[in-house]
Phi, psi and omega in degrees: 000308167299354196250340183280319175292322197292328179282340169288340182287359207254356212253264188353273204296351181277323157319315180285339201215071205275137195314137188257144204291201182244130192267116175297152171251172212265152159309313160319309170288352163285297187332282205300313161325324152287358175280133167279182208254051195309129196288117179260136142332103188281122160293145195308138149311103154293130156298128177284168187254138197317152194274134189292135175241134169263119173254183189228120187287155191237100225252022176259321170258061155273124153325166214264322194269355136304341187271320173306314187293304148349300155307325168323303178261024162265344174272325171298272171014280159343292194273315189287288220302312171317300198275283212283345166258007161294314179284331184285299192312316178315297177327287182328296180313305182287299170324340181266334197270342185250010102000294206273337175291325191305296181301283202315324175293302150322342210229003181218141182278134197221111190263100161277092229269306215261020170246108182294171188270325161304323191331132183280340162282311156334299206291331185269297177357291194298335209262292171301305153334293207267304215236019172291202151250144184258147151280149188301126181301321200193155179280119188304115188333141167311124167317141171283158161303130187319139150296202160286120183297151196265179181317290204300345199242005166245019135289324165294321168294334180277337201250001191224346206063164183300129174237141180254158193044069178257184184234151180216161200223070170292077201263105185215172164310293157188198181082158212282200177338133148295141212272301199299306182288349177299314197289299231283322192266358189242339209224352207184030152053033181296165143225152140205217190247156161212134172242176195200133193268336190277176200274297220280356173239332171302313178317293167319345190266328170338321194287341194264173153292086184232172193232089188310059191222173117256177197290144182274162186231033182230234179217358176209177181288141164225172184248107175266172157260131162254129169285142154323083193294008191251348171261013194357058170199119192309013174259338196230094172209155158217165200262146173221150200263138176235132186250161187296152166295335222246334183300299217267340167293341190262319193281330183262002170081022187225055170265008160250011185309168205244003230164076204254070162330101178234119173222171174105196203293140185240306201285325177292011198251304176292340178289354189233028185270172185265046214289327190273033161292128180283353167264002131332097188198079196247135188287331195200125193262096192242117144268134190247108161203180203217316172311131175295310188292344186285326178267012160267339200263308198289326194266352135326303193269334175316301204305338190242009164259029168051073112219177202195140213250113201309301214186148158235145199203129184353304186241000154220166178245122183243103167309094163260162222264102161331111197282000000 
């Protein structure tokens, strides 16, 4: 009885709420379903590409004489790179050290205490060395004909008369030809010497017999500096040997000279001359200065070595010798 009801009630509602149909599709979507597709192919997936392996020698499990061999060049490696800045600092090192002698040389006067001014070694030294004869650069020009002889060489005239093949001795600082000795040698065959300590007038000098030195202010030779006078300034010098007046008079072969040109420090360079020596014997005596006390101080010790004094002049003085 209950079961005839429930099936008639379940009959009811399907009748009132009947299964909703199957929803048909629009045409448009048939229409596009008939269109056909063209088959693209899909491309293969790239493989990415493998990551670079480094490997590592693994030297623990290595043999001992495999592990060494490895190691060889990098223990080289090693040792050259070691060894070669060692010798480059060394280099660096000498080099710096003989850099700071250089300047310590430039720059200090070295007193050759233990070389006397006679030395027979000196004197050939000056002589062979200093004073050798050079060849001529270019074949030597005709003398001009003589001027008028200049002061120094008609004060020679008042006290000796004209002399011929005589020697003269130009010892200064610096600056060219002495004029009286230039005239004495172009004109009356003199010879001698001329020296001069800066380089650009000892150079200029070349054509003559000269000598690169100055008067020593001592009894033996020193090594000095000379400044340059066109650059006044101590970075631009160069060394010169300043030698004795006696030295130099013994290398040119003039310890009679008739005619001694001297300027720069005069009187301590005269104070170590040997004047009582009997192979000494210079007839005239020219100092070239414009200090009063110094040619008052130079014409004092002359006076008492028998000279007496010839002539005077702006800038010299000339001492002849008392017969």
């Amino acid at each position: 009885m209950c079961s005839a009801s429930f099936t008639s009630k379940f009959k009811t509602k399907i009748q009132e709420n009947p299964l909703p149909e199957a929803q048909t599709e629009p045409a448009e979507r048939k229409d596009m379903a008939a269109i056909p597709v063209p088959y693209k192919p899909s491309s293969p997936a790239t493989a990415p590409a493998p990551a670079p392996h480094v490997s590592v020698p693994t030297f623990t499990k290595a043999a001992p004489n495999d592990l060494y061999r490895r190691l060889l060049p990098a223990v080289l490696f090693v040792l050259t790179f070691v060894t070669v800045m060692t010798m480059l600092l060394i280099y660096m090192d000498t080099v710096a050290l003989g850099a700071q002698q250089f300047r310590v040389n430039m720059s200090r006067d070295y007193e050759l205490a233990r070389i006397p001014a006679e030395s027979p070694a000196l004197v050939a030294f000056v002589r062979q060395l200093h004073l050798a004869p050079r060849a001529p650069l270019a074949p030597p020009a005709p003398p001009a004909p003589p001027q008028a002889p200049p002061r120094s060489v008609r004060v020679l005239d008042a006290l000796y008369g004209p002399i011929e093949n005589g020697t003269f001795v130009d010892v200064q600082p610096s600056g060219g030809a002495h004029a009286g000795c230039a005239w004495l040698r172009a004109a009356r065959a003199w010879r001698g010497l001329s020296a001069r300590a800066a380089p650009r007038d000892f150079l200029a000098l070349r054509g003559a017999r000269a000598l690169h030195a100055c008067l020593s202010l001592t009894a033996h030779p020193r090594e000095v500096t000379f400044p340059e006078p066109e650059s006044q300034s101590a970075a631009f010098s160069s060394r010169v040997l300043c030698l004795p007046l006696v030295t130099i008079l013994l290398a040119a072969d003039a310890l009679d000279a008739d005619y001694v040109v001297l300027a720069g420090d005069v009187l301590p360079a005269l104070a170590h001359v040997p004047f009582g020596d009997g192979r000494l014997r210079l007839k005239v005596i020219e100092v070239r200065s414009q200090d009063p006390w110094s040619r008052n101080q130079t014409t004092q010790f002359l006076q008492n070595k028998n000279y007496t004094v010839a002539a005077e002049f702006s800038d010299a003085v000339m001492y002849a010798l008392k017969v």
